[in-house]
C-alpha positions in Angstrom: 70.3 -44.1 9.7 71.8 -40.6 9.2 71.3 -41.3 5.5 67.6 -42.5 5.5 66.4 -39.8 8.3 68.1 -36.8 5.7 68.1 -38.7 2.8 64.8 -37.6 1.5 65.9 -34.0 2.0 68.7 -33.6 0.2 67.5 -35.3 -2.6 65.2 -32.9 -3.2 66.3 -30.2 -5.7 66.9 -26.4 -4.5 64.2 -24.9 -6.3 61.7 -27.0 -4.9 62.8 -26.0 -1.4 61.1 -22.3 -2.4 57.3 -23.6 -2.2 55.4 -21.5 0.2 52.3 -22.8 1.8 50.2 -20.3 3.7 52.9 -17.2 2.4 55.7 -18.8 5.4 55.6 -22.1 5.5 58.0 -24.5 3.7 56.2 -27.3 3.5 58.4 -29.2 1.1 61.3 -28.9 4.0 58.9 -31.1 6.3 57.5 -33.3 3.9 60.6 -34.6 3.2 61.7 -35.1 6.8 58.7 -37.1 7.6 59.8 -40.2 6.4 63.3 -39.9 8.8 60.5 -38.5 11.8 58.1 -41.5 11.1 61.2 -44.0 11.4 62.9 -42.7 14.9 59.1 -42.7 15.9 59.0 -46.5 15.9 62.9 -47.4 16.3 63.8 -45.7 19.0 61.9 -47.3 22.1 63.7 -50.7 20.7 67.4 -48.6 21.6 66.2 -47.0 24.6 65.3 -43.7 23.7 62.0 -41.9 23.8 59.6 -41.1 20.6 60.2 -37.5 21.1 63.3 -37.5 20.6 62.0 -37.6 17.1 61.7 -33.9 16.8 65.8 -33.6 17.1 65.5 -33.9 13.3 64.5 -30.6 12.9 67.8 -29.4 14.1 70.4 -30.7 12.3 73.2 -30.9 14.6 71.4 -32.7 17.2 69.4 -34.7 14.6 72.2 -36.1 12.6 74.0 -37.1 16.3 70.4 -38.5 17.9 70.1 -40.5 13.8 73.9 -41.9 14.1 73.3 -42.9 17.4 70.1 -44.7 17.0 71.4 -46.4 13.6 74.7 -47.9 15.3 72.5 -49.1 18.5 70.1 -50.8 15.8 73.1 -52.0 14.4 74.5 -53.2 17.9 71.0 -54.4 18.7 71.9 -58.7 18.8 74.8 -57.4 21.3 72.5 -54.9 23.5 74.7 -53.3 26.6 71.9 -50.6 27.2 69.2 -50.7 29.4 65.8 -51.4 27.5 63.2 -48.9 28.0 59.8 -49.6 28.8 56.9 -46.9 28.8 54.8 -47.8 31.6 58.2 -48.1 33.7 58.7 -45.3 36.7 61.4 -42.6 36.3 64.3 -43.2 36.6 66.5 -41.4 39.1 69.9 -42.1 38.6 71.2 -38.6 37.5 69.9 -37.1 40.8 71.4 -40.1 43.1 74.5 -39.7 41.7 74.4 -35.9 42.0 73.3 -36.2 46.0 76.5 -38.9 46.1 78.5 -36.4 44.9 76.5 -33.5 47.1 77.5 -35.9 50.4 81.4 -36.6 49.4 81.8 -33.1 49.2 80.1 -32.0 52.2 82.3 -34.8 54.2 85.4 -33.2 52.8 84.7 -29.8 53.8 83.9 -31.0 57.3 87.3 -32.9 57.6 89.2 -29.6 56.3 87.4 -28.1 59.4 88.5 -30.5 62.0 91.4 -29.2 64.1 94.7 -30.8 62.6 96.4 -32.6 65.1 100.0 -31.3 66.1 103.3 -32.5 66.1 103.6 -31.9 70.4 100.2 -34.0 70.8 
């Protein structure tokens, strides 16, 4: 997946990379990372992850990691352990249960260091 989303772009030879549309803007850089955009755009609701997530390509780093993950889940995709996503589905609100979870463990541990320790005479 890595390979087809930058593919395109590093095939391209150097000089071409030098086009200027406009006086600033590289157009040959985007062009030839539309193809890699175009296919996240319609792979990644089947591996659970949004369309936007898309736009990760123009950074490298997180485009090649979002590219690698998507291609191994498509790979993995007869032996799914993710949840599917859905658009019309509500949010969901796992991160912030989890972080209240963790907000009420530590607020009971607090309130037992508080508590009077009992004493040996007692």
């Amino acid at each position: 997946m890595v390979a087809v989303a930058y593919g395109p772009y590093l095939a391209v030879p150097p000089q071409f990379h030098q086009y200027l549309w406009l006086g600033h803007f590289q157009y040959v850089d985007f062009l030839t990372k539309l193809p890699g955009l175009a296919l996240i755009v319609l792979l990644a609701p089947r591996v659970a992850y949004r369309r936007r997530d898309a736009l990760t390509l123009c950074c490298p780093p997180a485009g090649i990691r979002t590219a690698w993950i998507i291609g191994t889940r498509l790979a993995q995709l007869p032996h799914r352990t993710w949840p599917e996503r859905h658009p019309g589905d509500p949010l969901d609100y796992r991160p912030s249960r989890l972080a209240a979870a963790a907000y009420r463990y530590r607020l009971r541990r607090e309130h037992r260091a508080r508590q009077a320790l009992p004493t040996a005479d007692q």
